[in-house]
C-alpha positions in Angstrom: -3.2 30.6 22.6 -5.3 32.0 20.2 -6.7 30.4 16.9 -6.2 31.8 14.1 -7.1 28.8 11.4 -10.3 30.2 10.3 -11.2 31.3 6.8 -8.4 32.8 6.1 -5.6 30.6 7.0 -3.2 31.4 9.5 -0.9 34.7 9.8 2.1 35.1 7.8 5.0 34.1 10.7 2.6 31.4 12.1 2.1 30.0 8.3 5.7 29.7 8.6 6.2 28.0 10.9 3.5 26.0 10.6 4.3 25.1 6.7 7.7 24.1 8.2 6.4 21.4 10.6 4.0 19.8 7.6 7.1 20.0 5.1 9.4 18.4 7.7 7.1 15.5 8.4 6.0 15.1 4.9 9.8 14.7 3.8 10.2 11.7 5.9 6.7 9.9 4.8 7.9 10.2 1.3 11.6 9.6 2.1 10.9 6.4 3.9 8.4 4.8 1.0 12.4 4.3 -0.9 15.0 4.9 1.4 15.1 1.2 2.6 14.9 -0.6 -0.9 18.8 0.3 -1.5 19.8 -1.6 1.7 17.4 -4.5 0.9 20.2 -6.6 0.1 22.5 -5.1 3.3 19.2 -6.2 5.5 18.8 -9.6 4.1 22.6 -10.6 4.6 22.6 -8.7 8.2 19.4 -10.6 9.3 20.5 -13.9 7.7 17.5 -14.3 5.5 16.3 -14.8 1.6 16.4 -11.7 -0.8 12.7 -12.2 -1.4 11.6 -12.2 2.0 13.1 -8.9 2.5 10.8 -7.6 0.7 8.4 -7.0 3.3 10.6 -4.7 4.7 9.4 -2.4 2.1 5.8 -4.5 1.5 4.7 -3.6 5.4 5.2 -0.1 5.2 3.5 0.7 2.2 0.5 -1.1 2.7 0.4 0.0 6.5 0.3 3.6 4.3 -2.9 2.0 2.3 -5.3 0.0 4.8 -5.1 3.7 7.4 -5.3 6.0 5.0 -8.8 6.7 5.0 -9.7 5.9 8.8 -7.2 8.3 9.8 -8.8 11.1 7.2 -11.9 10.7 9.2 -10.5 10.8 12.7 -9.0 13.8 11.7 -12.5 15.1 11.2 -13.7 14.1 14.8 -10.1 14.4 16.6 -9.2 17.5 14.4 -6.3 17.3 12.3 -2.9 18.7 14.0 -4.1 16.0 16.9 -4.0 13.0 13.8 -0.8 14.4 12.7 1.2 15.0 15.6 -0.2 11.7 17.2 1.4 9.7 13.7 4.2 11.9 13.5 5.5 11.0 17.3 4.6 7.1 16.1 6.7 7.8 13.4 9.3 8.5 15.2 8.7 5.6 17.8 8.8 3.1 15.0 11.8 4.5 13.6 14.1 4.1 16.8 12.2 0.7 17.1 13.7 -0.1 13.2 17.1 1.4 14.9 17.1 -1.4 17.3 15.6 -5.0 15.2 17.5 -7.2 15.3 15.6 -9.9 13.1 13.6 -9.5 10.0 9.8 -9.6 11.8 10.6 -7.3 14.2 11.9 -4.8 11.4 8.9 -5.7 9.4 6.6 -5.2 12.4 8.6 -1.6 13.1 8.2 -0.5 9.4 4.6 -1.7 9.8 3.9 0.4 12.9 6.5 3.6 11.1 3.6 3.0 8.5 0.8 4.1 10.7 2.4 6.8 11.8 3.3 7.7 8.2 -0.5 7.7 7.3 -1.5 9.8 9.9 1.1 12.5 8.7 -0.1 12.1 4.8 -4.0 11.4 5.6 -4.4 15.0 7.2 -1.6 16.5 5.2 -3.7 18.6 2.5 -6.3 19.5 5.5 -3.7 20.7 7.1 -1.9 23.0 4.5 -6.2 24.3 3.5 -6.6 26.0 6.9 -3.0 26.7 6.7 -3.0 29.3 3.7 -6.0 31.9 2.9 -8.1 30.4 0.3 -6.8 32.9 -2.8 -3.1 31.7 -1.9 -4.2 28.0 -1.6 -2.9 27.1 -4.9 0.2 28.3 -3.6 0.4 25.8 -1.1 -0.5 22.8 -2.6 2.4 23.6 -5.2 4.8 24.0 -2.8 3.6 20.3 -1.2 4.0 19.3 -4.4 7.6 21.0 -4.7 8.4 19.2 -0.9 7.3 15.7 -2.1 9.1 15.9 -5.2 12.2 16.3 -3.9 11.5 13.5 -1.8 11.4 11.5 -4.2 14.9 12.9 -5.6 16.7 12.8 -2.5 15.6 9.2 -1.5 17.6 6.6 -2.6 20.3 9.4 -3.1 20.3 9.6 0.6 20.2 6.2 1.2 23.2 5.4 -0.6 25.6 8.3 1.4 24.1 7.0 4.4 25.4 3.5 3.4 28.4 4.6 1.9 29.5 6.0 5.7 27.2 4.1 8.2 24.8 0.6 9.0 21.2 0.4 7.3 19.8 1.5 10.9 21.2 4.7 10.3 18.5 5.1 7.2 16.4 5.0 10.5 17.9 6.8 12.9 17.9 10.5 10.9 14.6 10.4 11.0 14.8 10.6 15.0 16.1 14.3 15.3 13.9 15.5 12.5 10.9 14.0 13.7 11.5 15.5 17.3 11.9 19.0 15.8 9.2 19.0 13.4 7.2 17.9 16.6 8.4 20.3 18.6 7.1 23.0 16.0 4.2 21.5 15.1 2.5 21.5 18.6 2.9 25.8 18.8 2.8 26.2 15.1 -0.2 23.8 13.4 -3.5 25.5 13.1 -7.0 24.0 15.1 -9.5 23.0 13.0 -13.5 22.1 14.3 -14.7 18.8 15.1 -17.6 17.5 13.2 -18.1 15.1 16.8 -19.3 11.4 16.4 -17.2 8.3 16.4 -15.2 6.3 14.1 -17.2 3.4 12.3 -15.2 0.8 13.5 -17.0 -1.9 11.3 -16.3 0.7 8.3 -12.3 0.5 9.4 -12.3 -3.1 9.6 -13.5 -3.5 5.8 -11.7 -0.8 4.9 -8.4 -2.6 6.3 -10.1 -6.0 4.5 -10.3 -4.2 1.3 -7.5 -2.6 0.4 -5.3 -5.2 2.2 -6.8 -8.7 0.7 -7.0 -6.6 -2.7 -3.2 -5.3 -2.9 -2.2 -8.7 -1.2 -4.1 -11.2 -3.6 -2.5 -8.9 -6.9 1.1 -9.4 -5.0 0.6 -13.0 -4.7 -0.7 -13.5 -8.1 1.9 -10.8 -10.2 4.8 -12.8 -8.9 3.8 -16.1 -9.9 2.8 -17.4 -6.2 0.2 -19.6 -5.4 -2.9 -19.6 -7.4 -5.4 -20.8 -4.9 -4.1 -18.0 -1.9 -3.8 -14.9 -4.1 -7.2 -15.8 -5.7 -9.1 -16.1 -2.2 -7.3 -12.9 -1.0 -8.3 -11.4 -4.1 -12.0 -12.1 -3.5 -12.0 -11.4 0.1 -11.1 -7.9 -0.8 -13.4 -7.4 -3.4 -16.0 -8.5 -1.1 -15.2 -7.0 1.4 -15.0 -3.4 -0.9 -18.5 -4.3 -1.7 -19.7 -4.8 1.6 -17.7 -0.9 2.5 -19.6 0.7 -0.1 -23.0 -0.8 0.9 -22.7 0.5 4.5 -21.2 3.9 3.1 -24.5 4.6 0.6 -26.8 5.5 3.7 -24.4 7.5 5.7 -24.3 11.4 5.9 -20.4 11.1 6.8 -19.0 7.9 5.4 -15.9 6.4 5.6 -15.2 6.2 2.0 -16.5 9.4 1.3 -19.3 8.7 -1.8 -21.3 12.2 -0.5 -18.2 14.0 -1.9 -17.8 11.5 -4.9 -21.6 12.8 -6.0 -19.7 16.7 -6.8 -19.3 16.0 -10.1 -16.3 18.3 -10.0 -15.3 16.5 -7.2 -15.0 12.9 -9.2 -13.7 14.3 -12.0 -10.8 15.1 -10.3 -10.6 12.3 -8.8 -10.6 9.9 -11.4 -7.4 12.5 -13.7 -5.8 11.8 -10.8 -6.4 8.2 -10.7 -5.4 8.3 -14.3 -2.3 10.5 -13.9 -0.4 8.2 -11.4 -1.5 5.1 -13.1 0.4 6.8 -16.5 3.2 7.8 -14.1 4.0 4.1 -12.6 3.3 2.6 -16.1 6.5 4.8 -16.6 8.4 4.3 -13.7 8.0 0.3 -13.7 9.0 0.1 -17.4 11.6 2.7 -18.1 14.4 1.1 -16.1 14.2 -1.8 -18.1 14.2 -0.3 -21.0 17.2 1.9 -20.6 19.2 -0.8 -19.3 18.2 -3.8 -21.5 17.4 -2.5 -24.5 19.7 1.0 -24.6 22.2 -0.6 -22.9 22.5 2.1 -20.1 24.2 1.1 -16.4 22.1 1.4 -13.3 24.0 4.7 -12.2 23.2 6.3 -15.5 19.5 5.4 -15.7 19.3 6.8 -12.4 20.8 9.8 -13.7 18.7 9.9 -16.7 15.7 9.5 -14.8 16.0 12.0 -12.3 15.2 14.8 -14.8 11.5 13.4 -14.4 10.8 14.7 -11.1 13.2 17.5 -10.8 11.3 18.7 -13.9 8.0 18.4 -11.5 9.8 20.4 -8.7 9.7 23.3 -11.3 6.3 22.9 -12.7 4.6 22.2 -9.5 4.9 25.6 -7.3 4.3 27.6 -10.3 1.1 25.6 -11.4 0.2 26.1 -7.8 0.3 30.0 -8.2 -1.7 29.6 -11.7 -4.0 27.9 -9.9 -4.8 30.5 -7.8 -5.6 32.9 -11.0 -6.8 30.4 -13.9 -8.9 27.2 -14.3 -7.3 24.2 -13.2 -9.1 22.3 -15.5 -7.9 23.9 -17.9 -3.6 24.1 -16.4 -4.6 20.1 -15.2 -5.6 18.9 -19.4 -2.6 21.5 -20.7 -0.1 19.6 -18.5 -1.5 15.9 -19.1 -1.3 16.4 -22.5 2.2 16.8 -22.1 2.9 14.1 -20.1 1.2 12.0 -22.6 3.5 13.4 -25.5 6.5 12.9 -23.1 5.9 9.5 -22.8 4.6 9.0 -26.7 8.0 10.2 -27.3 10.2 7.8 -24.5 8.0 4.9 -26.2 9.0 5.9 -30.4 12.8 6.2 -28.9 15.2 3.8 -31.1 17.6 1.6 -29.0 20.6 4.3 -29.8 18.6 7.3 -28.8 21.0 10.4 -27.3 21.1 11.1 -24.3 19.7 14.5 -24.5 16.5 13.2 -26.4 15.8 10.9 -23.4 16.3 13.7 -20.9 14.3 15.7 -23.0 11.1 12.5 -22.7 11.8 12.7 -19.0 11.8 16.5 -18.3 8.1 16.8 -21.1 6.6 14.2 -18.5 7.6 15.9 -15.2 7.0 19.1 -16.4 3.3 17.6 -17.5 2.8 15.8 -14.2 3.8 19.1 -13.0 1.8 21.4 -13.7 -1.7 18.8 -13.4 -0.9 17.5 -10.2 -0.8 21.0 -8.4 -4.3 22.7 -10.0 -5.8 19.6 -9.1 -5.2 18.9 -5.9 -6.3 22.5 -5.6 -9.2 22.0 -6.9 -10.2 18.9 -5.2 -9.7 20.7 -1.8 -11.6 23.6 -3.1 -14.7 21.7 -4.1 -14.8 20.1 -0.6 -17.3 21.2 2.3 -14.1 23.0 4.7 -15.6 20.4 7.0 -15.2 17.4 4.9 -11.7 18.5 4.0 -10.1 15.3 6.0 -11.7 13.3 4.1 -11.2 14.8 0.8 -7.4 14.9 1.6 -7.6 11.2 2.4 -9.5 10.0 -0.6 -6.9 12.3 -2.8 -3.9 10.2 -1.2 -6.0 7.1 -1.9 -6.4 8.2 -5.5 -2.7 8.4 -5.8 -1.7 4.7 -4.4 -4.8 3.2 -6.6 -3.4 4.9 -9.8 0.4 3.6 -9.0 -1.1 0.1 -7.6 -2.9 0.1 -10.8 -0.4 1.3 -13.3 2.3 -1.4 -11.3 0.1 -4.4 -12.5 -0.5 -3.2 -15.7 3.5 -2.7 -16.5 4.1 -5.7 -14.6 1.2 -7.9 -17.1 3.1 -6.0 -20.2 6.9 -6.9 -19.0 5.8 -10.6 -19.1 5.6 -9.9 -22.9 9.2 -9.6 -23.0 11.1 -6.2 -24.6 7.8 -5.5 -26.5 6.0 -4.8 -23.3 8.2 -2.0 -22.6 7.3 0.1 -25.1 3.5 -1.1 -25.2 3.5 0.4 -21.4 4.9 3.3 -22.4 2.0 3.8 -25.1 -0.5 3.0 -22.3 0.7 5.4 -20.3 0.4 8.0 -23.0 -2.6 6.9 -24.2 -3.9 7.0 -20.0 -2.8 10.4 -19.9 -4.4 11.7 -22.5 -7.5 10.3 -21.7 -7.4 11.8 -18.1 -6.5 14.9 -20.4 -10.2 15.0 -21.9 -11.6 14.5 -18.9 -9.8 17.2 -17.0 -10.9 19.9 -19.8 -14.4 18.5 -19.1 -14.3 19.9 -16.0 -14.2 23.8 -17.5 -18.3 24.1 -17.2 -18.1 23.4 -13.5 -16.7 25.2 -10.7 -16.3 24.5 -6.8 -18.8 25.7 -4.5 -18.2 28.9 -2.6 -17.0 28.7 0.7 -18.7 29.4 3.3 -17.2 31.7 6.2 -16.2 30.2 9.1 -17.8 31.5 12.6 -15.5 34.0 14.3 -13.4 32.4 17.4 -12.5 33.6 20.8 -9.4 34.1 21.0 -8.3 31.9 24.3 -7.5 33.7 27.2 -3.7 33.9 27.6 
């Protein structure tokens, strides 16, 4: 077969095809982080256990998502990608029949845990993936249509999850995934494009503090932000910390590290990083608090904040593809600070509503901050790739997922430190969030002075004989 993912991407059928196996898979990942938490209570009755312990149902695959991350970013580097992401898409799949068939809450935790893994290995190679997928003056174009995919994702979620329920039992929520994983890995093994390996081996003491890290870290704030025990969420707290330390110590030295600080000192590069750090951190400031507020203090019922709501990331499903095609013509730091300035006046204007606010006005909040988020989050990403080595592309991709858990880990706490203010809080988050936004506004239009390196041309490849 021969390869065509050299500098140019792929040719137009196989991009296709290709883009069809990536979106497929990347529906699920996303799917899956929310399909579950509408059958939470369905699960805890049907496995005879306490409301709060079901939680981990949700708990184990997200932080599975976090701890692999970046390990599986750089074994995409040494493996190549399309072998990371077919390997975690069949585990996917695996896990998913194996949550089909739990019959008791740790073995569904454990399932989700392993469905996690196999989630991470789909998202950590993800933007790698779509990069030697599309030439590099259309790449804009892809990573707004990624943006477009995961969007919708977010949309259809709980949506799905409650027709599911309405007609079927919660391990149907799992079971769908079964025939879509099998054709998107059916595709994918014909259609995804080869990428070189750099050689070498995983740092395995690297993984292991990596897993330390971010798992003692989001554990300990868990334990603390709901009130558990003081003494356990503070040692787990510290371990991670530590532990984080200890990562970045054995990182300095290396020429391909783990955490990848020899991208982090491209200016450009950590720029980006850090709007995109402060976009999702605005984002989940929102998301945490505006339930709450439309429910308790506008009196709205659950269906119609769900309603209202929604015109947040349909609003991104618009913006996205065609920042992505800006992209490809105009600065992104300049499309990135142009949309964070709107989502910081969408959300200046969801925190100033009065309890009686219309309807329309609060759509109108919503649809300002997706249309913000929009048209930032597509540039950037594009730009992130862009100012990466093509051979240091895994790991930019996995630091850029990283980014985006640490900003909604981060803007989580926060909301959740401002809701024990009581209704006040809910407006102060709100504020913060705009105020976040704005700031990662600034920063983005910083960026205008700098641009990525140039890319350098891959080597021609043989074509494999047939």
């Amino acid at each position: 077969m021969t390869d065509f993912s050299g500098q140019d991407g792929l040719p137009p059928r196989a991009r296709y095809w290709a883009t069809a196996a990536i979106w497929l898979a990347l529906l699920m990942a996303v799917i899956d982080s929310s399909i579950a938490n509408v059958a939470l209570p369905t699960i805890a009755r049907d496995l005879h256990t306490a409301a709060a312990t079901s939680i981990w149902v949700v708990n184990a695959y997200q932080l599975a998502i976090v701890v692999a991350l970046l390990p599986l970013a750089a074994l995409g580097e040494i493996v190549t990608y399309r072998r990371v992401f077919l390997a975690g898409l069949l585990l996917f799949v695996l896990a998913s029949i194996g949550c089909c068939c739990a019959r008791s809450l740790p073995a569904l935790t454990l399932a989700r845990a392993v469905q996690g893994l196999g989630a991470a290995g789909v998202m950590a190679v993800n933007p790698a993936l779509v990069r030697f997928t599309y030439p590099a003056a259309q790449l804009g174009r892809g990573v707004g249509l990624n943006a477009l995919v995961i969007s919708v994702a977010s949309v259809i979620g709980p949506s799905l999850a409650s027709l599911i329920l309405a007609h079927a039992s919660w391990p149907w929520l799992f079971a769908v995934n079964v025939p879509t994983g099998l054709a998107a890995l059916a595709v994918g093994i014909f259609a995804l494009p080869r990428s070189p390996k750099s050689g070498g081996r995983l740092d395995f003491v690297s993984t292991c503090l990596n897993v330390a890290a971010y798992g003692g870290t989001i554990l300990g704030l868990d334990v603390l932000m709901r009130g558990g025990a003081v003494l356990p969420g503070a040692a787990s707290l510290t371990a991670g910390i530590g532990a984080g330390w200890l990562l970045v110590r054995r990182s300095l030295p290396q020429a391909r590290p783990l955490i990848p600080i020899d991208l982090l000192r491209n200016r450009l590069f950590a720029l980006s990083i850090l709007t995109s750090v402060a976009s999702f951190t605005a984002q989940m400031l929102a998301f945490v608090s505006l339930p709450f507020m439309l429910q308790l203090a506008m009196h709205h019922t659950q269906v119609q904040t769900g309603l209202l709501m929604t015109a947040w990331p349909l609003a991104v499903g618009v913006a996205a593809p065609v920042a992505g095609r800006l992209a490809d013509r105009y600065p992104a730091a300049l499309l990135g600070g142009f949309g964070l300035g709107l989502l910081g006046a969408g959300l200046f204007l969801l925190a100033a509503m009065p309890p009686d606010a219309a309807n329309g006005t609060i759509v109108c909040g919503m649809a300002l901050c997706g249309l913000g988020f929009g048209f930032f989050q597509a540039p950037n990403n594009r730009t992130l790739l862009s100012a990466a080595p093509r051979s240091r592309t895994g790991a930019a991709g996995g630091l850029l997922a990283s980014a985006r858990l640490t900003g909604q880990t981060s803007g989580a706490t926060l909301a959740a430190i401002l809701l024990g203010l009581g209704t006040v809080g809910l407006s102060w988050s709100l504020w913060l969030g705009g105020a976040i936004a704005l700031v990662g506004a600034g920063v983005s239009l910083s960026r205008l002075k700098l641009s990525p390196p140039a890319e350098t041309p891959a080597p021609p490849r043989k074509a494999a004989p047939p």
